[in-house]
C-alpha positions in Angstrom: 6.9 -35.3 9.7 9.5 -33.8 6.9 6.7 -32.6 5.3 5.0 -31.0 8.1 7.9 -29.4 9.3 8.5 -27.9 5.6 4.8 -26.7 5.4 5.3 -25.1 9.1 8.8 -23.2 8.2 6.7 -21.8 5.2 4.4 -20.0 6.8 6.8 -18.9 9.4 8.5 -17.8 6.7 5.9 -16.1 4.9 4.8 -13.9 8.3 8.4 -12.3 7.8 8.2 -11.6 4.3 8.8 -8.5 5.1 11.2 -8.6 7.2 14.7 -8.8 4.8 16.8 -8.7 7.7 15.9 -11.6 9.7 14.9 -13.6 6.0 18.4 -13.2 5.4 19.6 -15.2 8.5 17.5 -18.0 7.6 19.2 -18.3 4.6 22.3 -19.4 6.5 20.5 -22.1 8.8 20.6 -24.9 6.9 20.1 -25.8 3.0 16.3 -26.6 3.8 16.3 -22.9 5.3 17.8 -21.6 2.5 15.3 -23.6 -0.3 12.3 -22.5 1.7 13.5 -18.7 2.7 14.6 -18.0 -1.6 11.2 -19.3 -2.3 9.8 -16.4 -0.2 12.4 -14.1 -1.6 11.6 -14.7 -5.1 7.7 -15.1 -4.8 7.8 -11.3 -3.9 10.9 -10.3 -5.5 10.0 -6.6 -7.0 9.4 -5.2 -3.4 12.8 -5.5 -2.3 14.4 -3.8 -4.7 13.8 0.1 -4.7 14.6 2.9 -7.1 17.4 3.7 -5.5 21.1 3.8 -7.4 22.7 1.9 -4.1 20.6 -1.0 -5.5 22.7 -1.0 -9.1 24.8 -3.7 -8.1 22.4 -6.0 -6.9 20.0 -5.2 -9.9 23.1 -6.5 -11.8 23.5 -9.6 -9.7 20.0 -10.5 -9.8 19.9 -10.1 -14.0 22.9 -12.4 -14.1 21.0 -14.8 -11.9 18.3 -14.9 -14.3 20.0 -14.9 -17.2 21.5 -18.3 -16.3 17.9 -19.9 -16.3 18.0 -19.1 -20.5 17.7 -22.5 -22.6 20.6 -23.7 -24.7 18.2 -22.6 -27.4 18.0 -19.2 -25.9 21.8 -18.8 -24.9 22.6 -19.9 -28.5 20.5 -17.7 -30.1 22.1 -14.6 -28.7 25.5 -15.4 -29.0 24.8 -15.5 -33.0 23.9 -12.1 -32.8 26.9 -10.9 -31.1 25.2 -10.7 -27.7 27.7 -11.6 -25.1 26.1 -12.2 -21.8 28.0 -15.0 -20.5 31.8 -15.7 -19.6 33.2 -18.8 -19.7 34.0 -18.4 -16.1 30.2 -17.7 -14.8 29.0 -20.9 -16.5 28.2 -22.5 -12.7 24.3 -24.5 -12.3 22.7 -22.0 -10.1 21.9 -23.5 -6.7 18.5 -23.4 -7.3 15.6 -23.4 -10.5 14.9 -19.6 -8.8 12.8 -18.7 -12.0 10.4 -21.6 -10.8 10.1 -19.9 -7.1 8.7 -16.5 -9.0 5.5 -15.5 -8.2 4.9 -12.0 -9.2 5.7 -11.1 -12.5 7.1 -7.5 -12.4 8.1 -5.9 -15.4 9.2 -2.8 -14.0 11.9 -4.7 -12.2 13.2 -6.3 -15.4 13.0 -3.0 -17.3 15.0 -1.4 -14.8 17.5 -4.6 -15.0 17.6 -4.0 -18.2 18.8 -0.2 -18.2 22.0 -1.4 -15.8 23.4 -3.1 -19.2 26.2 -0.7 -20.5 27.6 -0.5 -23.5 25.0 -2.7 -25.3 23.0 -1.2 -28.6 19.6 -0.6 -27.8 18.6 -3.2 -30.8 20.3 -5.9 -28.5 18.7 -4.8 -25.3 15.1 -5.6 -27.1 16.4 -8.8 -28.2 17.8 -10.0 -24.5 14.1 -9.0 -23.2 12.0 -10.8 -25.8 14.5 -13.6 -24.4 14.0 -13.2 -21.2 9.8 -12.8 -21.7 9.8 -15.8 -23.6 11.5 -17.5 -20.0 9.1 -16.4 -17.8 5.7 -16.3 -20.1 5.3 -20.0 -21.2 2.9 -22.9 -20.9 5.1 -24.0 -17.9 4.7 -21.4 -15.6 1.8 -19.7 -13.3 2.0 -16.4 -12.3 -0.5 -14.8 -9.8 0.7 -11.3 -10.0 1.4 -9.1 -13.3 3.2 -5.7 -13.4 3.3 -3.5 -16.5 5.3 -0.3 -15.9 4.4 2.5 -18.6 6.3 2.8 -22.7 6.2 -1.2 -22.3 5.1 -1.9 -25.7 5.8 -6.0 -25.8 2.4 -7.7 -26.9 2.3 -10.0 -24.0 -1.4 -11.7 -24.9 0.7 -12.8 -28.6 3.6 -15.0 -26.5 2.9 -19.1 -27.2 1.9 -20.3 -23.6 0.3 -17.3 -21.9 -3.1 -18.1 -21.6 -1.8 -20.7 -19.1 0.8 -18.8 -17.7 -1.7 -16.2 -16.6 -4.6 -18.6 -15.7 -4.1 -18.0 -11.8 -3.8 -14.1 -11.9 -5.0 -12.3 -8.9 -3.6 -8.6 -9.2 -3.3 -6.5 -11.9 -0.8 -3.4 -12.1 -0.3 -0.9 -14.7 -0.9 2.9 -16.0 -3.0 5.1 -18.4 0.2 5.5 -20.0 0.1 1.9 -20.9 0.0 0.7 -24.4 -3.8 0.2 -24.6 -3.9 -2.6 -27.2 -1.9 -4.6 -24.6 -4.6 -4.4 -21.6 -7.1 -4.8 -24.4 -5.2 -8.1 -25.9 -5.0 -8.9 -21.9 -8.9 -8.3 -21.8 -9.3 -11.7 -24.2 -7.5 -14.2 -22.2 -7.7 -13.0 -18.4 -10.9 -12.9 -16.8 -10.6 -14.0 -13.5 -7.9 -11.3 -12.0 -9.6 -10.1 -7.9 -7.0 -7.0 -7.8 -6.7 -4.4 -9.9 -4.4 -1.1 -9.5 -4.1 2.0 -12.1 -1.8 4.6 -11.8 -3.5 7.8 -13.7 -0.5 9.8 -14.8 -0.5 11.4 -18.3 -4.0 12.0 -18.2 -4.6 9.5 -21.3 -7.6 8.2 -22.3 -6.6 4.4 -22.2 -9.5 2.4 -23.8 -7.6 -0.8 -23.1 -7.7 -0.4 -19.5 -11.8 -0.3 -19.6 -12.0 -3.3 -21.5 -9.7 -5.1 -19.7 -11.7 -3.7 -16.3 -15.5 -5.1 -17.8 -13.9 -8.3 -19.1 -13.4 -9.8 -15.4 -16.0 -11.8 -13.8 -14.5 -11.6 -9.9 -13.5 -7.9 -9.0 -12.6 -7.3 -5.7 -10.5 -4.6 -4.8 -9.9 -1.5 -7.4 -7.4 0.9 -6.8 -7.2 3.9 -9.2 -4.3 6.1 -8.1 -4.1 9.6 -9.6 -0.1 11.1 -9.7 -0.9 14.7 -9.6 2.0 15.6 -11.4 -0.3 18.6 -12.4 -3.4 19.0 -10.0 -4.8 22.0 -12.5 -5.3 19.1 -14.8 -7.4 16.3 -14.3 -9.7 14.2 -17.1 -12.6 14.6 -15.6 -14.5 12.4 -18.5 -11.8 9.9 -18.1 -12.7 9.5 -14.8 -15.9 9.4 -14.9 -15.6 6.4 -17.6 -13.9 4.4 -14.9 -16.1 4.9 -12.7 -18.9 3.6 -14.8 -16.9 0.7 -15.7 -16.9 -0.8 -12.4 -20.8 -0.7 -12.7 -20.7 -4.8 -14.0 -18.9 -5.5 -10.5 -21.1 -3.8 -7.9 -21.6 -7.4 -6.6 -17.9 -8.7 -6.2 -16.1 -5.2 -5.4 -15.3 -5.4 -1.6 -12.6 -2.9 -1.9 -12.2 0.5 -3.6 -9.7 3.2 -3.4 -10.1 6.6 -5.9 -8.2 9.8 -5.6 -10.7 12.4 -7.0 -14.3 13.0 -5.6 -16.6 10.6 -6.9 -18.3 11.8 -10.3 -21.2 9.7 -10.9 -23.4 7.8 -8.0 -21.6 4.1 -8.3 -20.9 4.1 -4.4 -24.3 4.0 -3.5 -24.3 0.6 -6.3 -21.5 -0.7 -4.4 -23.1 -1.5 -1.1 -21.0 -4.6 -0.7 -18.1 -2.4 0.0 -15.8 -3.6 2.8 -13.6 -0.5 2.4 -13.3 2.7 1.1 -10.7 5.5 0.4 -11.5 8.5 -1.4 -8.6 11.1 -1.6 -10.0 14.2 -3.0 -7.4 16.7 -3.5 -9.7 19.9 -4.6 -11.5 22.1 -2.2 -14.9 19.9 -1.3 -16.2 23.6 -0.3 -16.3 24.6 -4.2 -17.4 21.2 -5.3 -20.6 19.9 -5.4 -21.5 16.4 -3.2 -25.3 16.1 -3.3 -25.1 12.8 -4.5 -23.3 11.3 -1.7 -25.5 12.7 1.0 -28.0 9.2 1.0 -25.0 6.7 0.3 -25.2 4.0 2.9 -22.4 1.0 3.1 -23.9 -1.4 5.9 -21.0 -4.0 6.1 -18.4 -1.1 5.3 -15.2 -2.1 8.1 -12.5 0.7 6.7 -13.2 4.1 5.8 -10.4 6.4 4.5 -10.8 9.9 3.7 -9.4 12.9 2.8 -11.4 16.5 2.1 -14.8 15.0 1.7 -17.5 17.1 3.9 -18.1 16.2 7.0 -22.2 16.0 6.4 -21.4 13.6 4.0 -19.4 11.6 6.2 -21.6 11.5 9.2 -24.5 10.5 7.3 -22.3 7.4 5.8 -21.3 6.3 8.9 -24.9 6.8 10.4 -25.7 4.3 7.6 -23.3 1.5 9.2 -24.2 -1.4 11.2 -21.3 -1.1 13.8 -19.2 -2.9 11.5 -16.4 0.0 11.2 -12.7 -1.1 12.8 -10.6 1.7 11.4 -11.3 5.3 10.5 -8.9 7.9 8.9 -10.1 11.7 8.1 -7.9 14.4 6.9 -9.4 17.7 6.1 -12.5 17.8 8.4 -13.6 17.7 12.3 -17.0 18.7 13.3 -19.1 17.9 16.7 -21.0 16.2 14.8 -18.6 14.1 12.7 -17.0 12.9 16.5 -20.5 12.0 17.5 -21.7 10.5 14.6 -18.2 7.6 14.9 -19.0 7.2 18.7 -22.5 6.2 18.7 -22.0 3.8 15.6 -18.6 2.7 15.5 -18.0 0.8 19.1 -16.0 -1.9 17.8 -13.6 0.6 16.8 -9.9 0.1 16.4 -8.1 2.8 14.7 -8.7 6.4 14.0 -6.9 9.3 12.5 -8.4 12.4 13.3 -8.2 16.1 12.1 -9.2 17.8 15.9 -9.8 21.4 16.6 -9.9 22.9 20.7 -13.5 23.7 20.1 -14.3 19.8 19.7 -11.9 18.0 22.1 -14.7 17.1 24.6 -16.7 15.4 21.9 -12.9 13.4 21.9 -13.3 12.8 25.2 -16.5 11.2 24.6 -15.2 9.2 22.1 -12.5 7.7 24.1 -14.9 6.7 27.2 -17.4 5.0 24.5 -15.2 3.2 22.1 -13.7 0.7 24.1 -11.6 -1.0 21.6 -9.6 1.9 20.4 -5.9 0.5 20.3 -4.1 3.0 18.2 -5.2 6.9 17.4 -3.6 9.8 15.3 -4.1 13.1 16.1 -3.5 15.6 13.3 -3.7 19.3 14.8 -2.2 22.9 13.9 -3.3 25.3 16.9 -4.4 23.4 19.9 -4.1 22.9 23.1 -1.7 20.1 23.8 -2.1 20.0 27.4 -5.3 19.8 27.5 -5.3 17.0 24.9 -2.6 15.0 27.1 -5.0 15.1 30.4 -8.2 13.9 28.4 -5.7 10.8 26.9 -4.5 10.1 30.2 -7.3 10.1 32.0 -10.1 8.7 29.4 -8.3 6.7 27.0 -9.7 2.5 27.2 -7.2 0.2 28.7 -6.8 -1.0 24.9 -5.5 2.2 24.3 -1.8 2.5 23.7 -0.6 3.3 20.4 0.0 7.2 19.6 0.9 9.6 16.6 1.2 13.5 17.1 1.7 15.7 14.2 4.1 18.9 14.8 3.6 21.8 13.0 5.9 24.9 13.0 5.5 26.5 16.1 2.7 24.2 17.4 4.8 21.7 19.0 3.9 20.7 23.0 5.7 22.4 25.7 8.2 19.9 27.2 6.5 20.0 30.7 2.8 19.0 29.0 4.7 16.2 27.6 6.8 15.1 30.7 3.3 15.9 32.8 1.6 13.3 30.3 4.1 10.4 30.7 3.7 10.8 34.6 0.0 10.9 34.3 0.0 7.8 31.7 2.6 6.1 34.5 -0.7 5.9 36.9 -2.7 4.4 34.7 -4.2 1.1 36.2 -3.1 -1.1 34.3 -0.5 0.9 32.6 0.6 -0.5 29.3 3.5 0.8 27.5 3.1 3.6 24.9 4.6 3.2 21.3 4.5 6.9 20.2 5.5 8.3 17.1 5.7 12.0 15.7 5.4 13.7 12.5 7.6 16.3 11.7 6.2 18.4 9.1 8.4 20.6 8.8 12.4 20.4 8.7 12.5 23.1 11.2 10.2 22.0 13.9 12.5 21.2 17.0 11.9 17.7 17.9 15.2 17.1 19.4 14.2 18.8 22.6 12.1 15.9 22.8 14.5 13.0 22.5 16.0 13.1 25.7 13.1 13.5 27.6 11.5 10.3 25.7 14.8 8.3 26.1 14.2 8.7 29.7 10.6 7.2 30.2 12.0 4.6 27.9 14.6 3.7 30.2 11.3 4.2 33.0 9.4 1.4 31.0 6.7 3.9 30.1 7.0 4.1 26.2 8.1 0.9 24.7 8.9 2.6 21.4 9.4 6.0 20.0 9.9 7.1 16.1 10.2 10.4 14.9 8.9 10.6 10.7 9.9 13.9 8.6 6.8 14.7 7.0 5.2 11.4 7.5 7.1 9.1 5.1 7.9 6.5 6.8 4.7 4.4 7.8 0.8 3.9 7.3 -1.3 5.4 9.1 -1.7 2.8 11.4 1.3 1.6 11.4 3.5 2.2 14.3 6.7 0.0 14.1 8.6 -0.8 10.6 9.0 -4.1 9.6 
């Protein structure tokens, strides 16, 4: 019954992971709380700590932690070399092994431990990581998670015990700015890795990261993020390299995510595809998409876009067997386009929209025929926002209840259009709740005009939640409450 109870608490535990609020009370329960809640903690332990400089001190707390897991052998070793990490007072057995609780190995997080140590010669500070490294990368631990931030030149694949230690690997993060005989060393021993994400930065052509890619025999989701810290540059051959390397996977990749327009035809290999993104950040009007325009993705669930051409679109989603939950378009609305999602897509869930006046009745339609719609996101400049409010009111599916408006300068609703929409929604048989959200984007849109009025039908029961996001920070797209 102990056990069951412990395996229960777990997963409990593990639905709040990202919750650090309410994970911290659990810590305080009881010591089985505790055990079971740092396990948690430390299985994910690089997304709780940001970039921010508030998070010094506890970037310094958790080094010190770690540092206490060294061997004797270890401990020893630095103390020779005039490396003075420990005092006499801070000698205490931590509460727990927490090294053995670590899941995800991020490196990131330990480099950026690593630049809290003052007044330590640089010299030292490679010695105390080699230290550390040889701690977590051993033939005693499993990792199932690997980050490599960019300048990290350690030769991980040369450490005694790695092949075991990254046996289990799932995911895969790192840059083209990445020492490439790393991810090629990495290539040799890891073949088994699902997730893979690459952050395109410097524009470098990383051979490593293409070896390592056609080297694994079970690729599921790819991710390859392009930083435009310069959008006049991009690498187009580069690009066009990874894309071709993903060409040994077309039977395993479920998942893919690119932000450029797609250079070569391996979409239309990759017809197992579950969901797609595709974030092109040029002008689709001076670019050319011909060979897009016969892609069909049968089983394809997700579809995430941004400035593809709406021909292109409605022809992929023509191609769909109904299969389609969750749609997101930025950069495009057509009748056609509206048409095209409501005739093939009726078990759909979630859609963010670009809309126009001239097509809101195609909207319309769209409400009355896709019955499952729980959450949609309207992204407009001029329109008519009464208008818009009536049709939701009056056509939206009883499933229908989650809402995000983005304000533009000067193309905000009049307050009586909004007031006149919560009355409207108030009639609704059955009437559920609304959690609404705005996007400010733009510091000098008034929003505040609209807090009171919100507050109110609040208070009325009529919107359960309200959040108001500057320039759409703060959440997914589909995402309406912050964990």
């Amino acid at each position: 019954m102990t056990k069951l109870y412990e395996d229960v608490l777990i997963l409990i535990l593990e639905e709040l992971q990202y919750d650090k609020k309410t994970l911290y009370s659990c810590l305080l329960v009881n010591r089985t709380w505790c055990e079971k809640t740092v396990s948690i903690l430390w299985r994910f332990l690089g997304q709780y700590h940001t970039n921010s400089t508030d998070n010094i001190n506890s970037l310094n707390t958790l080094f010190n932690v770690i540092v206490k897991h060294l061997s004797k052998e270890s401990k020893d070793f630095l103390k020779n070399r005039e490396i003075e990490l420990f005092k006499e007072t801070d000698q205490k057995k931590p509460l727990f092994n927490y090294i053995d609780f670590l899941k995800c190995l991020d490196l990131q997080l330990l480099e950026r431990m690593l630049t809290c140590i003052k007044n330590v010669e640089d010299y030292k500070i490679s010695i105390i990581r080699n230290e550390i490294l040889k701690l977590f990368i051993n033939e005693n631990k499993k990792f199932i998670s690997l980050t490599i931030p960019e300048n990290f030149n350690y030769q991980l694949h040369r450490f005694s015990g790695v092949e075991y230690c990254f046996s289990n690997l799932e995911s895969i993060y790192c840059n083209d700015n990445t020492d490439q005989n790393i991810l090629e060393g990495l290539s040799k021993i890891i073949e088994t890795f699902k997730k893979f994400i690459f952050y395109i930065k410097q524009h470098n052509n990383n051979s490593g990261v293409i070896k390592l890619i056609e080297s694994q025999k079970g690729l599921n989701d790819v991710r390859f993020i392009y930083i435009k810290y310069n959008s006049s540059i991009r690498n187009v051959p580069f690009f066009k390299t990874l894309e071709e390397s993903l060409i040994k996977h077309t039977d395993t990749i479920q998942h893919l995510r690119i932000y450029w327009k797609p250079i070569t035809k391996i979409l239309s290999y990759l017809v197992n595809l579950l969901s797609l993104e595709i974030y092109s950040s040029n002008s689709y009007y001076n670019t050319n998409w011909n060979h897009l325009e016969n892609l069909s993705l049968p089983v394809l669930k997700i579809l995430k876009v941004q400035r593809v051409p709406s021909n292109i679109l409605t022809n992929l989603i023509q191609s769909t067997k109904g299969h389609i939950t969750e749609i997101s378009i930025v950069g495009d609305d057509n009748k056609s386009l509206i048409r095209a999602i409501y005739q093939n897509c009726k078990n759909l869930r979630y859609l963010k929209l670009s809309l126009l006046n001239r097509n809101i009745l195609e909207l319309e339609n769209l409400l009355i025929n896709c019955k499952f719609l729980n959450g949609l996101v309207i992204d407009v400049y001029m329109f008519n926002w009464s208008k818009l409010f009536e049709i939701l009111s009056i056509s939206s599916p009883a499933s229908l209840f989650k809402f995000k408006f983005f304000f533009y300068y000067s193309r905000t609703p009049e307050l009586e259009a909004l007031k006149l929409f919560f009355d409207n929604w108030n009639n609704r048989i059955p009437m559920h709740p609304m959690l609404l959200r705005t996007i400010q984007m733009n510091q000098y849109v008034d929003v505040d005009q609209y807090f009171d009025l919100i507050e109110k039908y609040k208070a009325k029961g009529i919107v359960k939640h309200y959040y108001n996001d500057l320039n759409d920070y703060d959440f997914e797209d589909f995402e309406w409450i912050q964990s």
